[in-house]
Biotite code that builds the C-alpha atoms (Angstrom):
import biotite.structure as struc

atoms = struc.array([
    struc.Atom([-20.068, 27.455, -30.276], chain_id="A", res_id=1, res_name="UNK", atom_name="CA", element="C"),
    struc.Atom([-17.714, 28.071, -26.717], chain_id="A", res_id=2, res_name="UNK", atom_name="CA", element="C"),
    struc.Atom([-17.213, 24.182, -27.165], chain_id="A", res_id=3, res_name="UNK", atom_name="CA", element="C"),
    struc.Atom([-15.533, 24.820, -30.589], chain_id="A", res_id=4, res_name="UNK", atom_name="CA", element="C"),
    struc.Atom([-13.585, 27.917, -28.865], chain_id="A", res_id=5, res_name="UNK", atom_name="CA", element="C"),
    struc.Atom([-12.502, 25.882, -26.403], chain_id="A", res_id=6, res_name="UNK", atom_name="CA", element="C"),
    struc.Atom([-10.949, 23.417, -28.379], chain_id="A", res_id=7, res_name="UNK", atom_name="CA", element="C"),
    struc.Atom([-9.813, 26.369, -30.280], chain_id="A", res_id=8, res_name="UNK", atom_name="CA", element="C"),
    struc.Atom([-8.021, 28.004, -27.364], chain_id="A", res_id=9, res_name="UNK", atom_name="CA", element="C"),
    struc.Atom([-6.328, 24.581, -26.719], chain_id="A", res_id=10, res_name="UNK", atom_name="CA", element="C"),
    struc.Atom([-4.913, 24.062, -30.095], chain_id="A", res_id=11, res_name="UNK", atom_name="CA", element="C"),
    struc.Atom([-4.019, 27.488, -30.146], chain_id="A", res_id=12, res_name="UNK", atom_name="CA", element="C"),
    struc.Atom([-2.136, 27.292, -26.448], chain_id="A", res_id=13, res_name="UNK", atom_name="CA", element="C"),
    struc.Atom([0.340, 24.526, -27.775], chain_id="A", res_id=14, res_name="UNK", atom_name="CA", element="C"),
    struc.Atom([1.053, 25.748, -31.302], chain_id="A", res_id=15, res_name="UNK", atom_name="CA", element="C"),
    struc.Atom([1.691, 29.220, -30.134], chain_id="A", res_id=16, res_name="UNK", atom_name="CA", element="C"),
    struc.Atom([4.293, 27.721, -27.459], chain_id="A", res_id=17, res_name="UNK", atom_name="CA", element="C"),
    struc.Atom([5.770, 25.065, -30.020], chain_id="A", res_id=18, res_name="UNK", atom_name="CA", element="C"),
    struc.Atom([6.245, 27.539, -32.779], chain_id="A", res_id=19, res_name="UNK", atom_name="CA", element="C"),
    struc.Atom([7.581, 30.484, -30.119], chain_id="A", res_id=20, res_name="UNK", atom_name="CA", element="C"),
    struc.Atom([10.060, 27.645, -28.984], chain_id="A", res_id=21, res_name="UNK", atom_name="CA", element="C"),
    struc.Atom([10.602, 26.615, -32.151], chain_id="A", res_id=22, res_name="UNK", atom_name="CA", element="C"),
    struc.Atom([11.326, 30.118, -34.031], chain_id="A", res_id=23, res_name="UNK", atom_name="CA", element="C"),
    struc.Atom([13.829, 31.045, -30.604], chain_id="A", res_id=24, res_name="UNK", atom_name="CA", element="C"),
    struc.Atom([16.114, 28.212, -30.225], chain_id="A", res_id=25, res_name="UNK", atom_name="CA", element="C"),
    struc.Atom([15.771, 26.558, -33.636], chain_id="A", res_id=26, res_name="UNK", atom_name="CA", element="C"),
    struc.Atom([15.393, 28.938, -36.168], chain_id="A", res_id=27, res_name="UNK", atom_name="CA", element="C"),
    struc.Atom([17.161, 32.124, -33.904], chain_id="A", res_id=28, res_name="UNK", atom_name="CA", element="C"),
    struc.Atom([14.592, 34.180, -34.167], chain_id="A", res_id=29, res_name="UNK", atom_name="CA", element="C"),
    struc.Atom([14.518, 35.616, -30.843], chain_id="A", res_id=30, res_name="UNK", atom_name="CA", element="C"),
    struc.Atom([12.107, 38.296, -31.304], chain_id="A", res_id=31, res_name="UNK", atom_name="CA", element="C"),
    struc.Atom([9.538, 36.807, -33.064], chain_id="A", res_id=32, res_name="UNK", atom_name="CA", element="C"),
    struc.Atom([9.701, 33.545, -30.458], chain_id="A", res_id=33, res_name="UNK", atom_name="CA", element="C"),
    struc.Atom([9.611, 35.725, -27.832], chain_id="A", res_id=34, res_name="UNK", atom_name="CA", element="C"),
    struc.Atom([6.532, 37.540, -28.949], chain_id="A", res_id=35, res_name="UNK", atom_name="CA", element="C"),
    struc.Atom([4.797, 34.431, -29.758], chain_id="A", res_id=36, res_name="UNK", atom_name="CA", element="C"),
    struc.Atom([5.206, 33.054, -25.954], chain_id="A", res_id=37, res_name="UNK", atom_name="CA", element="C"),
    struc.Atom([4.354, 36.383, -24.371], chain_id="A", res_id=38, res_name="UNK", atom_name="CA", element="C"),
    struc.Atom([0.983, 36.278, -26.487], chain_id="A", res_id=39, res_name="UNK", atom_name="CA", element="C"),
    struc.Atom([0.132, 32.430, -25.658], chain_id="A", res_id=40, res_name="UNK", atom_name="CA", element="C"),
    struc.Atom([-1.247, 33.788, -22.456], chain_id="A", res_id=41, res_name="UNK", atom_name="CA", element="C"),
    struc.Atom([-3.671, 36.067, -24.184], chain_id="A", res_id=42, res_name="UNK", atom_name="CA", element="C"),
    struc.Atom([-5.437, 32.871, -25.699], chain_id="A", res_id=43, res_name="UNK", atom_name="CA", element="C"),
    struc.Atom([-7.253, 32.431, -21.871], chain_id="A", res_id=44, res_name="UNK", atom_name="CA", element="C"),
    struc.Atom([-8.510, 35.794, -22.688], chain_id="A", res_id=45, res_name="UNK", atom_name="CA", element="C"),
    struc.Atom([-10.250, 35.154, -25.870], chain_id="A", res_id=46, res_name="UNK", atom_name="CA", element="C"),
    struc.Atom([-11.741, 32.089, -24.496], chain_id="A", res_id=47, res_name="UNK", atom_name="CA", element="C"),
    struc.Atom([-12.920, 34.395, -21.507], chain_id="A", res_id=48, res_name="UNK", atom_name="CA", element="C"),
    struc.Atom([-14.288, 37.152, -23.496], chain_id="A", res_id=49, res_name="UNK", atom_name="CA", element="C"),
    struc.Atom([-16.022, 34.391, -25.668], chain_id="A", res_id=50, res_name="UNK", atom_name="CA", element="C"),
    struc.Atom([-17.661, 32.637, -22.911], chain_id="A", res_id=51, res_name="UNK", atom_name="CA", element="C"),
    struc.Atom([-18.697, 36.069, -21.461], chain_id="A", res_id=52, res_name="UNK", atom_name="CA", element="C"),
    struc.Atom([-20.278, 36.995, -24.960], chain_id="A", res_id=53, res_name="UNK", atom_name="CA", element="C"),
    struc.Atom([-22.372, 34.175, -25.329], chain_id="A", res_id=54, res_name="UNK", atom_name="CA", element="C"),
    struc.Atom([-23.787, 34.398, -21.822], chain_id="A", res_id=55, res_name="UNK", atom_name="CA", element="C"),
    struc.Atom([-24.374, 37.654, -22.906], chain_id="A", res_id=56, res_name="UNK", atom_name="CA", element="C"),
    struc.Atom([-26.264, 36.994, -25.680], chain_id="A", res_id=57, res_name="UNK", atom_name="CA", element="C"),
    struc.Atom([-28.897, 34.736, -23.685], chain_id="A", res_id=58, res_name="UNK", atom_name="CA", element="C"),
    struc.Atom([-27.277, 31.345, -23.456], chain_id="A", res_id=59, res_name="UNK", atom_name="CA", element="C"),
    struc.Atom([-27.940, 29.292, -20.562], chain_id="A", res_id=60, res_name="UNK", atom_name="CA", element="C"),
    struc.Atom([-24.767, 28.290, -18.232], chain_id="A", res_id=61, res_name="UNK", atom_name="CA", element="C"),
    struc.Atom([-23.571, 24.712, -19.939], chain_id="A", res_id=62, res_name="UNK", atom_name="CA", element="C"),
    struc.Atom([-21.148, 22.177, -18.886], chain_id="A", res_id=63, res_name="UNK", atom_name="CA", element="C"),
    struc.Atom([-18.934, 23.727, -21.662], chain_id="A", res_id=64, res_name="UNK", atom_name="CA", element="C"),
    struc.Atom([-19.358, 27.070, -19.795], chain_id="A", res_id=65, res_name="UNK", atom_name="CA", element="C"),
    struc.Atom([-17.986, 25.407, -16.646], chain_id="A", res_id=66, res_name="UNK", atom_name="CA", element="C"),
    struc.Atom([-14.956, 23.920, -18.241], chain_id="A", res_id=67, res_name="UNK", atom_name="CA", element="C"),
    struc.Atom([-14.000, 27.221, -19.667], chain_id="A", res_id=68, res_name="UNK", atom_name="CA", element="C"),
    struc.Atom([-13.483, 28.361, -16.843], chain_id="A", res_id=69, res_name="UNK", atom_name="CA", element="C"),
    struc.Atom([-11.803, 25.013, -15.227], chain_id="A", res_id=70, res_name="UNK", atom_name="CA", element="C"),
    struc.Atom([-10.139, 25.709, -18.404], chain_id="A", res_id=71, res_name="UNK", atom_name="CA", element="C"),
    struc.Atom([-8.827, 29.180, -17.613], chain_id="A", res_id=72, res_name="UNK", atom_name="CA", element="C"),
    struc.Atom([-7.951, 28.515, -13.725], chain_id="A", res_id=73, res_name="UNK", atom_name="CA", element="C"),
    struc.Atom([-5.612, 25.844, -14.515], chain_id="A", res_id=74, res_name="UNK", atom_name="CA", element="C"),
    struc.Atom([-4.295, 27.395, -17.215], chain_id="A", res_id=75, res_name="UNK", atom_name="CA", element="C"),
    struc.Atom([-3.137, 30.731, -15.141], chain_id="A", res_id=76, res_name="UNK", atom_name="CA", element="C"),
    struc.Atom([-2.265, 28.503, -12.191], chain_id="A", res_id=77, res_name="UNK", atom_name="CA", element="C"),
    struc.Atom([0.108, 25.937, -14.282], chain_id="A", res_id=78, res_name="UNK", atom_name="CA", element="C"),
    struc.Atom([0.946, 28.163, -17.294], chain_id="A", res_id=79, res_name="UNK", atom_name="CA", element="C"),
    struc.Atom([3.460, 29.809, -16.335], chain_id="A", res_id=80, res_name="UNK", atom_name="CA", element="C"),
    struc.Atom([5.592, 25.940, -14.645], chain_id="A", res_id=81, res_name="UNK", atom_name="CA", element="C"),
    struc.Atom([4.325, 24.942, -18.250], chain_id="A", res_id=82, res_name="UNK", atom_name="CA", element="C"),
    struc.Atom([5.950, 27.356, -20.337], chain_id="A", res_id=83, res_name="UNK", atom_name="CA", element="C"),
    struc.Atom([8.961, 27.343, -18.476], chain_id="A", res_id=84, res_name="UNK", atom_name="CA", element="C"),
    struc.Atom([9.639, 24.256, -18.180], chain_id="A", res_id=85, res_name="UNK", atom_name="CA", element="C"),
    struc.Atom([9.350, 23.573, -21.476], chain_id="A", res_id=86, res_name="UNK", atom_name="CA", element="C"),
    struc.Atom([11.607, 26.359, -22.609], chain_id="A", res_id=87, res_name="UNK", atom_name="CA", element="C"),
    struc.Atom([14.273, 24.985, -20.364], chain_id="A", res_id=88, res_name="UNK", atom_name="CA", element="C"),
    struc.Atom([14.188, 21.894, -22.158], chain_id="A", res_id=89, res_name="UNK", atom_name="CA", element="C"),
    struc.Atom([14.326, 23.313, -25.700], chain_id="A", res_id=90, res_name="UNK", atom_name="CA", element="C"),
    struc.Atom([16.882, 25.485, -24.492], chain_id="A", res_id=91, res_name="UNK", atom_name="CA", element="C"),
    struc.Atom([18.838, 22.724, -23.487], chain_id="A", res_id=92, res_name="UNK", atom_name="CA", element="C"),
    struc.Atom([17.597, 20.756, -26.662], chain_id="A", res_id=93, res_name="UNK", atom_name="CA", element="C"),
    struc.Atom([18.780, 23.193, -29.101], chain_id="A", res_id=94, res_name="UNK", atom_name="CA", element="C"),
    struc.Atom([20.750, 25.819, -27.743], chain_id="A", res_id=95, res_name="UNK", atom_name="CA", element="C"),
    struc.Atom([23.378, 23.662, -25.684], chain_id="A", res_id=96, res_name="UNK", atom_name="CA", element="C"),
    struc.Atom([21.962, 25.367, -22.116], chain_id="A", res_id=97, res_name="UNK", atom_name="CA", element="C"),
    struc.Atom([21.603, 23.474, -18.764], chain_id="A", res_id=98, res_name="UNK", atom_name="CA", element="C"),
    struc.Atom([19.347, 20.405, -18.197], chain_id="A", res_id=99, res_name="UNK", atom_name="CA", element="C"),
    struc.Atom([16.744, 21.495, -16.488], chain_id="A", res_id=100, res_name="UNK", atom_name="CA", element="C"),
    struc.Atom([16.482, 19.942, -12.814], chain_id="A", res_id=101, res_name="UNK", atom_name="CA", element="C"),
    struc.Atom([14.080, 18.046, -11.707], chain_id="A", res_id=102, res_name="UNK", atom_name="CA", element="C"),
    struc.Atom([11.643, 18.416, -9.121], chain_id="A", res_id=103, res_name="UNK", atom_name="CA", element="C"),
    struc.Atom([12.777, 16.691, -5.853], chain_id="A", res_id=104, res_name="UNK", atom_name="CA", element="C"),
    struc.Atom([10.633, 13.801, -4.561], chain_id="A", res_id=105, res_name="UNK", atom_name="CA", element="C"),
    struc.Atom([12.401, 13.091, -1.246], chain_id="A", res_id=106, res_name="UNK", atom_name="CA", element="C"),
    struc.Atom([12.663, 14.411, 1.743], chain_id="A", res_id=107, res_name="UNK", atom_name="CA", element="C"),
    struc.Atom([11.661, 17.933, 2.860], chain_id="A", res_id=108, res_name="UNK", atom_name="CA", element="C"),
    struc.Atom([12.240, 19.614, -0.053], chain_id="A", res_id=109, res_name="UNK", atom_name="CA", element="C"),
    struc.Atom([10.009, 17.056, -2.383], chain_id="A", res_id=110, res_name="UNK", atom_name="CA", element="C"),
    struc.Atom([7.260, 17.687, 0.615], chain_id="A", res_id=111, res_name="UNK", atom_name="CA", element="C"),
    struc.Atom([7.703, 21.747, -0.024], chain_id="A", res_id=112, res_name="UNK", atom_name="CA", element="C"),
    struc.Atom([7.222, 20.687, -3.787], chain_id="A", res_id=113, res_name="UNK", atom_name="CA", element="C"),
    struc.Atom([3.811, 19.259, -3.056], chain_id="A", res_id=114, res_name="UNK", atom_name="CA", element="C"),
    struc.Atom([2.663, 22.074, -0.753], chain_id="A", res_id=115, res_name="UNK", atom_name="CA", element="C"),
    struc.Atom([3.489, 24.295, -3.484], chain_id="A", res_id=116, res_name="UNK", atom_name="CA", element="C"),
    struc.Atom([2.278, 22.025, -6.681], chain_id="A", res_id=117, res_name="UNK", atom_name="CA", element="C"),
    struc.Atom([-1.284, 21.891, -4.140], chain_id="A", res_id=118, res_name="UNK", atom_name="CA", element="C"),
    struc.Atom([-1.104, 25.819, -3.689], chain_id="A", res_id=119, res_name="UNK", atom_name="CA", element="C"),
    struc.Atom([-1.509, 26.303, -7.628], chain_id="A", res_id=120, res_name="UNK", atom_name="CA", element="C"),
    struc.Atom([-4.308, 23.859, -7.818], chain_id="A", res_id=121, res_name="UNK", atom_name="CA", element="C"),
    struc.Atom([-6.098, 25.821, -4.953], chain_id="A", res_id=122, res_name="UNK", atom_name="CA", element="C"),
    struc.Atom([-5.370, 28.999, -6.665], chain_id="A", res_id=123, res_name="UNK", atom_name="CA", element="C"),
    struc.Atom([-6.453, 27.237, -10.070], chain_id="A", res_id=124, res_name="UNK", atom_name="CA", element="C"),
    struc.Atom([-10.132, 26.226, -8.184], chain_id="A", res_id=125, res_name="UNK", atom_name="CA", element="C"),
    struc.Atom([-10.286, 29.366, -6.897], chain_id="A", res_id=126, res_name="UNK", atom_name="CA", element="C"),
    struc.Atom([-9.903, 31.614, -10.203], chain_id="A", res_id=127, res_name="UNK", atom_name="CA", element="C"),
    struc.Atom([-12.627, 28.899, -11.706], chain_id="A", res_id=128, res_name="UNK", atom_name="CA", element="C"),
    struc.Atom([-14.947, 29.095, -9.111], chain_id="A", res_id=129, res_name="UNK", atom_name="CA", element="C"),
    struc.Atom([-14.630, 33.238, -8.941], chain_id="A", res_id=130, res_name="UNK", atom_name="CA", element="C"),
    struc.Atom([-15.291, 32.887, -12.800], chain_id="A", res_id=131, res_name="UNK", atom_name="CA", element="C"),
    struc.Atom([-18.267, 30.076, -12.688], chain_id="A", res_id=132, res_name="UNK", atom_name="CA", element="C"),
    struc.Atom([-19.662, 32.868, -9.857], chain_id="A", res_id=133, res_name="UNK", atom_name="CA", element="C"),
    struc.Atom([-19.391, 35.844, -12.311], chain_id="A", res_id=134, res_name="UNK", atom_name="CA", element="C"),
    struc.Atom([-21.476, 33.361, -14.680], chain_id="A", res_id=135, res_name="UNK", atom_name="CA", element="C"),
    struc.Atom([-24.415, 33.128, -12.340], chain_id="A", res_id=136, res_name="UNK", atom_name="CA", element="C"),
    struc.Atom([-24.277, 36.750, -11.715], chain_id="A", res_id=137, res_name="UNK", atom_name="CA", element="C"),
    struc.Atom([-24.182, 37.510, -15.591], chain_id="A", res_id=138, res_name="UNK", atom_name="CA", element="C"),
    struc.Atom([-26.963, 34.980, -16.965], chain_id="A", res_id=139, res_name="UNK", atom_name="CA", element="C"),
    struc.Atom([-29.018, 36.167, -13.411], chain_id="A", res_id=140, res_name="UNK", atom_name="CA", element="C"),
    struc.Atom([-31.801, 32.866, -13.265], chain_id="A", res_id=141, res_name="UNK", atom_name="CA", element="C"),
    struc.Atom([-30.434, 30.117, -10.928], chain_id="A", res_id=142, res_name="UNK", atom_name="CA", element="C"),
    struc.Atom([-32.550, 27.557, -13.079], chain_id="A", res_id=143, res_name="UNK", atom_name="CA", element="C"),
    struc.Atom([-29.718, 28.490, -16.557], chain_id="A", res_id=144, res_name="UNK", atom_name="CA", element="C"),
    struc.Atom([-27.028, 28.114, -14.236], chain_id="A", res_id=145, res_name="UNK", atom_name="CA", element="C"),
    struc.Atom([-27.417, 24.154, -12.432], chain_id="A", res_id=146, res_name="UNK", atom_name="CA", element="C"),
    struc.Atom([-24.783, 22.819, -14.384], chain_id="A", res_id=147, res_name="UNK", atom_name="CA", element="C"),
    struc.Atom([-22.228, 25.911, -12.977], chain_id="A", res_id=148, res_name="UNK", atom_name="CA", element="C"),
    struc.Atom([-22.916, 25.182, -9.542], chain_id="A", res_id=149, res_name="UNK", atom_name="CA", element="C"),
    struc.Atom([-22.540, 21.857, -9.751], chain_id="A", res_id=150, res_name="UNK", atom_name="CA", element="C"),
    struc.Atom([-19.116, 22.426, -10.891], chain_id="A", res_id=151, res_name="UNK", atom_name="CA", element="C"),
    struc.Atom([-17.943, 24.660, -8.091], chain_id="A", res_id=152, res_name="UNK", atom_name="CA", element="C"),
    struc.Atom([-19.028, 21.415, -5.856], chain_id="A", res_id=153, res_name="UNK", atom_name="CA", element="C"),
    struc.Atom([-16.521, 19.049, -7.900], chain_id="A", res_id=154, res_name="UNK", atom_name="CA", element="C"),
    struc.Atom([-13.841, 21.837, -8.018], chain_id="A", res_id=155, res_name="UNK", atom_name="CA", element="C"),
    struc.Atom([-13.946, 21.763, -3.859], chain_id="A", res_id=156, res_name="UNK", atom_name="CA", element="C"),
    struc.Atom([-14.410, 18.023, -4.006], chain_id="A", res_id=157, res_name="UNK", atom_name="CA", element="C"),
    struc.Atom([-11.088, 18.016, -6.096], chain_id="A", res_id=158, res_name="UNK", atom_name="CA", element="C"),
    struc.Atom([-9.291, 20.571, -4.192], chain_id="A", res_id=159, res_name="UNK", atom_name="CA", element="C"),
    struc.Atom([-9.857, 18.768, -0.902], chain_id="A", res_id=160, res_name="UNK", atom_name="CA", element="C"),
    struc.Atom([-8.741, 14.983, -2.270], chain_id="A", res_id=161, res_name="UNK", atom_name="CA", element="C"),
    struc.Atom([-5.826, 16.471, -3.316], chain_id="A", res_id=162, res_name="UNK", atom_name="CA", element="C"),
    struc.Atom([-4.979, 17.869, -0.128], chain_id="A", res_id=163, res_name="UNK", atom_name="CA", element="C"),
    struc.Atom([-5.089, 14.647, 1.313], chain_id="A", res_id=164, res_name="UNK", atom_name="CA", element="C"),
    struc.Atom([-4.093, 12.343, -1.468], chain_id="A", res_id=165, res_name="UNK", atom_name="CA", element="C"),
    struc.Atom([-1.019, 15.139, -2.555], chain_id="A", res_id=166, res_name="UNK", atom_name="CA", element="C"),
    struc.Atom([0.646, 17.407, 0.856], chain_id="A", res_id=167, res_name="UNK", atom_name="CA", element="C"),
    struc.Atom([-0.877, 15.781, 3.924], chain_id="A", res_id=168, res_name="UNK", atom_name="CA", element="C"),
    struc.Atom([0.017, 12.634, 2.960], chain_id="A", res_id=169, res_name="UNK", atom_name="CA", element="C"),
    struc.Atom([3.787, 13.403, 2.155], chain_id="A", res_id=170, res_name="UNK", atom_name="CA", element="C"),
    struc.Atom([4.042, 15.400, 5.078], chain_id="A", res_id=171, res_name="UNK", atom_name="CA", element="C"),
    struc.Atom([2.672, 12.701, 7.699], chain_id="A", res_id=172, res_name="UNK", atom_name="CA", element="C"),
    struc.Atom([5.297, 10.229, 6.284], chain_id="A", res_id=173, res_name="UNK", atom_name="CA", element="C"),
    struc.Atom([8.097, 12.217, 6.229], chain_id="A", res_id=174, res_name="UNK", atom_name="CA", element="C"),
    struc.Atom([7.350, 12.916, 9.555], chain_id="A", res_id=175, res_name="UNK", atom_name="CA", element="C"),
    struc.Atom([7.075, 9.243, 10.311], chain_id="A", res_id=176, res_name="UNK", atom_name="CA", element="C"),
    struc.Atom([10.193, 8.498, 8.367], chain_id="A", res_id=177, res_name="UNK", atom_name="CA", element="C"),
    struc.Atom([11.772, 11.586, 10.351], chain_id="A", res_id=178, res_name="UNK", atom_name="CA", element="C"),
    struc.Atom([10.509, 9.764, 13.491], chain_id="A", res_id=179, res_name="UNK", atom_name="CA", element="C"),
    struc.Atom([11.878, 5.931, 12.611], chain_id="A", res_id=180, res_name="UNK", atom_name="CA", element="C"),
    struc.Atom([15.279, 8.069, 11.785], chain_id="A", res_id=181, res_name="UNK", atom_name="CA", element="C"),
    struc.Atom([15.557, 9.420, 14.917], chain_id="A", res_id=182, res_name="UNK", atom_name="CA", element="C"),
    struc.Atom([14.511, 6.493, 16.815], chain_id="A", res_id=183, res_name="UNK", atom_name="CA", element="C"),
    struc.Atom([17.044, 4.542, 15.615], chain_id="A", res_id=184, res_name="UNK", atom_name="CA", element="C"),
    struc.Atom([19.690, 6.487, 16.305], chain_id="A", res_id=185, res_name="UNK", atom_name="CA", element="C"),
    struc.Atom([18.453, 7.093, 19.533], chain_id="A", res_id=186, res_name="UNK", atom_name="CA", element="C"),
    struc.Atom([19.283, 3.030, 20.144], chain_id="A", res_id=187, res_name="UNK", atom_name="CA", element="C"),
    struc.Atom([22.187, 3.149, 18.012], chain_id="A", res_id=188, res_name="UNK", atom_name="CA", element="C"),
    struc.Atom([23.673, 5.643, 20.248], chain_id="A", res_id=189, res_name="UNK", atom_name="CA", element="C"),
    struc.Atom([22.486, 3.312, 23.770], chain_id="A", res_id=190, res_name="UNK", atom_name="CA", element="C"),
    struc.Atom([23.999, 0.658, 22.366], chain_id="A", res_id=191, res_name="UNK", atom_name="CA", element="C"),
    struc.Atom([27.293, 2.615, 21.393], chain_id="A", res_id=192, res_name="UNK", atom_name="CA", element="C"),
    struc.Atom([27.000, 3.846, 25.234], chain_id="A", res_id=193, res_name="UNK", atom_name="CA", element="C"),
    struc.Atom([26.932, 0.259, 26.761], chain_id="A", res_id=194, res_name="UNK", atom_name="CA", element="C"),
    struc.Atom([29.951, -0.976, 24.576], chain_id="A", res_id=195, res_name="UNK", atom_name="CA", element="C"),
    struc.Atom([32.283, 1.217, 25.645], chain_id="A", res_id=196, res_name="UNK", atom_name="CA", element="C"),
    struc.Atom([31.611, 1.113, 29.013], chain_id="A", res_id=197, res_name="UNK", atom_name="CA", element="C"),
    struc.Atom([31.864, -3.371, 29.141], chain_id="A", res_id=198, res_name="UNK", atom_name="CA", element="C"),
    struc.Atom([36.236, -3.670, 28.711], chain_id="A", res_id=199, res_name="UNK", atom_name="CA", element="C"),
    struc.Atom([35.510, -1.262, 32.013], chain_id="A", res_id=200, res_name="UNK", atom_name="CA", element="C"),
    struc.Atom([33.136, -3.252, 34.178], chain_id="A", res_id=201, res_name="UNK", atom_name="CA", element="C"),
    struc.Atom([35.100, -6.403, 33.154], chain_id="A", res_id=202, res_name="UNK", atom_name="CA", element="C"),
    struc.Atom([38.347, -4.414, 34.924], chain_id="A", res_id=203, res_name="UNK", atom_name="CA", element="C"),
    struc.Atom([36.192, -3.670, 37.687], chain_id="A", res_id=204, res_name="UNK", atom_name="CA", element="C"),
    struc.Atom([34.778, -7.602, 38.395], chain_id="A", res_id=205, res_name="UNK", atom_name="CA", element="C"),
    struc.Atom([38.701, -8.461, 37.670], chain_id="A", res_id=206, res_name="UNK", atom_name="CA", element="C"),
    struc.Atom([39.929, -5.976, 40.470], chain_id="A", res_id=207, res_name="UNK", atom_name="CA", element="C"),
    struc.Atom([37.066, -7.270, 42.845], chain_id="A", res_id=208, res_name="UNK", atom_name="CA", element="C"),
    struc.Atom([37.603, -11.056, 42.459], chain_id="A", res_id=209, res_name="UNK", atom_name="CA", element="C"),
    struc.Atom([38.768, -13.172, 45.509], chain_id="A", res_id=210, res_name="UNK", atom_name="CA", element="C"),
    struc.Atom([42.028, -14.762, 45.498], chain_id="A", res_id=211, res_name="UNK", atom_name="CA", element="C"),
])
C-alpha cells in the first residue's frame, strides 16, 4: 500500500504545482493558484502520516518505507528552489515578468552555489535519516527494520560523495585557478618591471663607453 501512496504523493506534488501555476498566470485566478501551491507542501504530510500508520498497524520497515522518507527529505530540502523556480518561469511565460536568472557556474559565486546546493542535500539526508530513526523506534524489533538502516548507510554514503564530487572539488580549483591568476600576473608585472628599466641601462652603457 505506502508504495501506491508514494507514487500517489508524486503525482499529486506535480499536478498540484502545474494546475496552481496554471490557474495563476494562465487562467488569473490568483486565489485559487495560490491556494493550490501553498497546499502542494501538505502532500509530504500525507505520505508521512501514511507511512507512520502502516508501521503502526504492524508492518515491517520496507525499502518503500525508506524511500518515503528519502522521499520527504528531499522534498522539504528542494521544494521550496522547485516551486520557485518554476513559478518564475511561468511568470515570465505567461505573465510578461522577468527571466529568471540563472545560477552562476563560475567563479566564487558558482562555488557559493554548490556549498549551498550541498547544504540542502545534507539537510535533505538529515530530515530522512531523523525520519528512517523514528521508524525503528516506532516498529521497536531491529530484525523489521534491516532494510531502514541500511538506508541511513547509503544516505551518508551519498552525502559524503557529494561533498567531494559537488563543493570540495569546485572550491580546490577555483583556488588553483585563483592561484595560476595570480601567478601570472605576478610575471607579467616582472617583466613589465625589466622593460622599462632597459632604454635606461642602454643610456647608462652609452654614457660609460670609451671614446
Amino acid at each position: 500500500m505506502i508504495g501506491w501512496i508514494i507514487v500517489g504523493c508524486e503525482v499529486g506534488f506535480w499536478v498540484l504545482l502545474v494546475v496552481g501555476l496554471a490557474g495563476r498566470y494562465i487562467l488569473r485566478w490568483r486565489r485559487v493558484g495560490a491556494v493550490l501551491l501553498i497546499c502542494v507542501p501538505l502532500v509530504d504530510l500525507v505520505l508521512l502520516v501514511a507511512a507512520v500508520i502502516d508501521l503502526r498497524r504492524g508492518a515491517s520497515g520496507s525499502v518503500l518505507h525508506a524511500l518515503a522518507a528519502v522521499y520527504i527529505g528531499f522534498s522539504v530540502a528542494f521544494g521550496h528552489q522547485t516551486i520557485s523556480r518554476l513559478d518564475a518561469l511561468a511568470a515570465h511565460r505567461w505573465a510578461g515578468g522577468p527571466a529568471p536568472s540563472h545560477a552562476p557556474r563560475h567563479g566564487g559565486l558558482g562555488v557559493h552555489h554548490t556549498w549551498r546546493q550541498w547544504g540542502r542535500t545534507l539537510l535533505a539526508g538529515s530530515l530522512a535519516t531523523a525520519l528512517l530513526g523514528a521508524a525503528v523506534l516506532i516498529v521497536g524489533d531491529p530484525g523489521r527494520t534491516a532494510p531502514l538502516v541500511e538506508t541511513v548507510g547509503w544516505i551518508v554514503v551519498v552525502v559524503l560523495v557529494s561533498l567531494f564530487v559537488g563543493p570540495v572539488r569546485r572550491q580546490y580549483l577555483q583556488n588553483k585557478s585563483s592561484r595560476l591568476a595570480e601567478r601570472h600576473e605576478r610575471t607579467r608585472s616582472k617583466s613589465a618591471r625589466s622593460t622599462a628599466r632597459r632604454p635606461g641601462d642602454e643610456h647608462d652603457r652609452d654614457a660609460v663607453r670609451p671614446l
